[in-house]
C-alpha positions, 0 to 999 in steps of 0.5 A: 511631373506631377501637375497638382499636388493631390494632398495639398490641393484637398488639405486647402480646400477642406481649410476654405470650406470648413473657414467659410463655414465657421463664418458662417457661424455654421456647425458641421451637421446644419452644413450636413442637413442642407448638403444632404451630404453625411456629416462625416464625409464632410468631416473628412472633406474639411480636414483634407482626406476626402477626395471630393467629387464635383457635384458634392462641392457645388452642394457644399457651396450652395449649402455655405450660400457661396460661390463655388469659386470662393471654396477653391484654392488657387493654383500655384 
């Protein structure tokens, strides 16, 4: 039994961030340069094909100036 749908989890995720980035009126590359993270990883992040690690998703939320909760899907 499968406790986590993996790809859902990760497409919901890259939806919540790349929403709080674009109301943030926040490009992709200024997301980039105060993450320190690669504007291509966060690319991949945003459209559910990365697997995140944690510490790159509290520089996500950091750089968005959110709380690390609000980027998380809930749980079904």
């Amino acid at each position: 039994m499968e406790l986590v749908n993996k790809a859902k989890a990760l497409r919901e995720l890259g939806e919540a961030i790349a929403d709080t980035r674009k109301n943030k009126n926040m490009s992709i590359p200024q997301l980039a340069a105060k993450t320190k993270i690669e504007a291509s990883i966060l690319e991949q992040i945003e459209q559910g094909s990365y697997d995140v690690e944690y510490t790159k998703l509290l520089r996500i939320a950091k750089g968005l100036d959110t709380k690390f909760t609000y980027i998380l899907p809930p749980l079904d």
